[in-house]
Every structure is written in structure tokens, then in C-alpha cells.
N, C-alpha and C positions, 0 to 999 in steps of 0.2 A: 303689093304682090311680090311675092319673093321671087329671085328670078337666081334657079338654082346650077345655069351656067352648063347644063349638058350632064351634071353629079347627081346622085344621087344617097341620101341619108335612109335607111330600114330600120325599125326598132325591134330589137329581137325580146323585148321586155326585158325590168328590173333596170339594170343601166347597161345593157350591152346594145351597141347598133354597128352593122356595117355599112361604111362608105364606099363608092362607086366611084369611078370616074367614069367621064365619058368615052373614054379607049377601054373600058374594061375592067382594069386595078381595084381592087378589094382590102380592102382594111376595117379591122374589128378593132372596137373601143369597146375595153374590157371583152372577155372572154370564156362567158357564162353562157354558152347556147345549148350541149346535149342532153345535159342534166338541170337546167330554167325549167321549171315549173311553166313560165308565160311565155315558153319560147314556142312557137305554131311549130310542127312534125315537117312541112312544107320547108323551114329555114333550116333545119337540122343538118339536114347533107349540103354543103355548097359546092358550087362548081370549081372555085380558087380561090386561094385567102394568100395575100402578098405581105401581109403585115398587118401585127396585132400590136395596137398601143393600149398600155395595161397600168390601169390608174393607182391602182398596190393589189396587197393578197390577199387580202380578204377573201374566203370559199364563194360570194356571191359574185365576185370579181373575173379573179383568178380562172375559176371556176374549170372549163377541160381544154385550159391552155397546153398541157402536156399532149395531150389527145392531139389536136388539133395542128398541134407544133410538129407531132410526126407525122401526120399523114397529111399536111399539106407545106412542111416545109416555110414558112412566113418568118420575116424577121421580127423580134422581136423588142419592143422596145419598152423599158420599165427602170425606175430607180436601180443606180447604182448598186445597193445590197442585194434589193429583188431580181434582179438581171443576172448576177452573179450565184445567187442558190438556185436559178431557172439553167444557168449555164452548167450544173454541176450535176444537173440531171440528163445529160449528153445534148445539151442545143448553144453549147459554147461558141459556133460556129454561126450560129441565128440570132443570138443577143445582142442587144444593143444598149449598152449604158448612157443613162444618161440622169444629166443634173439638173437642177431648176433653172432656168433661165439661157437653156443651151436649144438649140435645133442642129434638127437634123434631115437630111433628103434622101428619100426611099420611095425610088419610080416616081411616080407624077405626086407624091404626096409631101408637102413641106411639115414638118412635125416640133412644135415648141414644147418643153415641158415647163408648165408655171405652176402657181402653190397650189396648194390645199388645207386644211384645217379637221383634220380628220386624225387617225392610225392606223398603222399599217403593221401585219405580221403575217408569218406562214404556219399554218398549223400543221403539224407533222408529226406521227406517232404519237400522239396527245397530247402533244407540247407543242407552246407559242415560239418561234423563231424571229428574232426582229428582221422588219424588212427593209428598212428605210424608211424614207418618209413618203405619206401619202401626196399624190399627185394630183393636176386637170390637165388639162392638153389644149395648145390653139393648134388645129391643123388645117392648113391650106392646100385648097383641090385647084386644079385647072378653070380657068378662069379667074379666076382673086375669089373663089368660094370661100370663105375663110368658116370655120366651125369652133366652137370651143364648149367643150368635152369637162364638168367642174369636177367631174369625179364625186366621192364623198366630201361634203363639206359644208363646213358654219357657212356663212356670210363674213365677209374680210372685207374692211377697207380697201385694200391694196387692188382690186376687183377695179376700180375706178383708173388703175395705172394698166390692169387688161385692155378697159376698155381705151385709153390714149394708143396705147401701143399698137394693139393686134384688129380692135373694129371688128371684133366677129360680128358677120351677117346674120349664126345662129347660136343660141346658146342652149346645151343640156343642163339641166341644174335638175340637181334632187328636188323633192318637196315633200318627202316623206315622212317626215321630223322622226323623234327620238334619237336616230344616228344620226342624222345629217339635218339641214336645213329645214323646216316646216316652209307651208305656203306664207305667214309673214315674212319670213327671214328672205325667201324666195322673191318676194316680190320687191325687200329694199337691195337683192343682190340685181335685181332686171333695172331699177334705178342706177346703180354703180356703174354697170356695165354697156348700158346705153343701149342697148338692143331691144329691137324693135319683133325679131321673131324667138320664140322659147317653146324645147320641148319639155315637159317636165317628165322624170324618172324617177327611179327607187320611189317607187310607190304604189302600195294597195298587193305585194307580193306577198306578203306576211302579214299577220291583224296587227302587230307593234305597228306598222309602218301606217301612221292614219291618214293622211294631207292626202287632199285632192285636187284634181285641174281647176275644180269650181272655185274652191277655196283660195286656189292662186289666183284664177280671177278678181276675185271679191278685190282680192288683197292690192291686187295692180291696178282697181281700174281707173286709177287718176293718170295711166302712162298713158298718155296722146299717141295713135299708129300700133297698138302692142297686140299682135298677133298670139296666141296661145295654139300652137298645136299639137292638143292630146292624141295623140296618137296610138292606136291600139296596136299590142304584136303583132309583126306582118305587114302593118301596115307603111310607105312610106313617104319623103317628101322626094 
């Protein structure tokens, strides 16, 4: 039984969710809600958003972090170049850079940035802008919640030095294959990482994207204790 410490995790569909803590505090992981296709009408307007950690820029990403940035004012946290062309659209003052392997604290939320194995750009005017490098995030909620966010991404060794280090309680991983990870690659990343609860994401938004929860079943089912929770938009832990 997962015991989620008084926090709570939302999946807004594709890879965006917001986190809760239990005094209130709101933070989006990636920031694809008005314009999500699987984001429920219900999530659209929120009461307050304190901070969005944003895994690169990619439009499924990205998505109406500018929106969102004005009208609710959030800090902003994204790779070093992506942080910087977000800054240069007037939220210089909301930005937060940051590098792999640095953290950071913002309200009740401890925030790591670790790898990825992905690409990252901004599309703008019909032209690609590099954005840095793609991200995942470990972030810790009140209580020693610990969450970790893969972003887009293969399957990496180095997944194995996550799981020594950070022990996330829970893990979001893709399982959508074509851009990211399929349910095999997914299920040898839930071995690496040691974790026992997994939502899976970026998938079934687009017909490219095939992998499904059953699929990453099949694929895990020699992990002893491994929780799978598919979770539909709206829905949360």
C-alpha cells in the first residue's frame, strides 16, 4: 500500500500531473493542460499553481506554460537554455535555471534535476531553437514523499544510480514507444530504479504512441510487490 504522506499526485493526461501537498502547494510536471486533448475541462482552470517543473519543450511539454505563467505567476523551473528563452518572453523574474544533478527548494517542494535520453527544442515561427538538454525530475513532497518525473526517455543505465540516490516511492515513465521508451524498455527501467509503485504516461494521445499499461504488465510481471497505476485523466493518487 502506498502511503502518500498527506500529498497528493493528478494526471492531467499525456505526461503532465499536478502535485499537492498537504498545506495546499501546487506544482505541474510539464505543462500541457488547456490545449491536452486528455486533459478533463474539470482540471483546466485551477485554483493555484506555485511552480511548474518542465521536463524540455517540446509543444506536448511545453505546451500553455506561457498562459499559465501569467495568470498564475509560478516559478519556473527548466534547463539552463530552456529557462532562459522562457525568461525572454517576460518571466525572467519566474525562471529558474537549472543543471543536471543540482536541486533546488521552492515552498514545501525539494526539486532535483537528473538525465534524460530524449531532445529537446522550441518551435517558434517554424523554426527549431535548441533548448538544452532534455530532463526527469526527483521531487520530494512533505513527508519524504519522493516522486520521480522520467520525462521523455530511452531506458539508461545510470537509472540504477537514481534509484541508490533519490529511492523514489513513485515513478512516471513513458511507455509509449516510438519517441520514448515502449512497455519492454519500461519495464527493464522499473528493474533499475527499484520501485515498487509506477504511473505510466505519454501514451494512447496520438495513434504513433502504441504501448499500453497491459503491455507494461506483461512486460514487469517477474517484479515481486510492483504496483501499476493506470490512471485515467482526472484521475488521482
Amino acid at each position: 500500500m502506498l502511503d502518500m504522506k498527506g500529498n497528493k499526485i493528478t494526471f492531467f493526461g499525456h505526461s503532465t500531473f499536478s502535485l499537492t501537498t498537504r498545506a495546499g502547494e501546487v506544482a505541474l510536471l510539464d505543462s500541457w493542460v488547456t490545449t491536452n486533448p486528455k486533459c478533463p475541462d474539470s482540471l483546466k482552470k485551477m485554483k493555484r499553481l506555485d511552480a511548474i517543473f518542465l521536463t524540455h519543450a517540446h509543444s506536448d511539454h511545453l505546451g500553455d506554460l506561457l498562459a499559465l505563467a501569467t495568470k498564475y505567476k509560478p516559478a519556473i523551473v527548466a534547463i539552463f537554455e530552456t529557462a532562459k528563452w522562457i525568461g525572454t518572453r517576460g518571466f525572467s523574474d519566474q525562471v529558474k535555471p537549472m543543471g543536471k544533478g543540482g536541486t533546488l527548494r521552492l515552498g514545501e517542494f525539494e526539486v532535483t534535476m537528473t538525465h534524460a535520453f530524449h531532445s529537446n527544442s522550441i518551435e517558434e515561427n517554424g523554426k527549431l531553437i535548441y533548448g538544452g538538454e532534455p530532463a526527469s525530475f526527483i521531487v520530494r513532497m512533505p513527508g519524504g514523499l519522493t516522486v520521480f518525473h522520467a520525462g521523455d526517455t530511452a531506458v539508461f543505465g545510470d537509472m540504477q544510480l537514481i534509484a541508490e540516490l533519490y529511492k523514489p516511492d513513485i515513478a512516471c515513465l513513458p511507455i509509449g514507444d516510438n519517441f520514448t521508451m515502449g512497455p519492454r524498455e519500461a519495464a527493464h527501467a522499473i528493474r533499475l530504479l527499484g520501485v515498487k509503485h509506477v504511473i505510466p504516461m505519454h501514451y494512447g494521445t496520438f495513434p504513433v504512441l502504441t504501448g499500453t499499461p497491459e503491455a507494461l504488465r506483461a512486460e514487469s510481471k517477474d517484479v515481486a510487490g510492483l504496483e501499476i497505476h493506470a490512471l485515467k485523466p482526472g484521475e488521482s493518487l
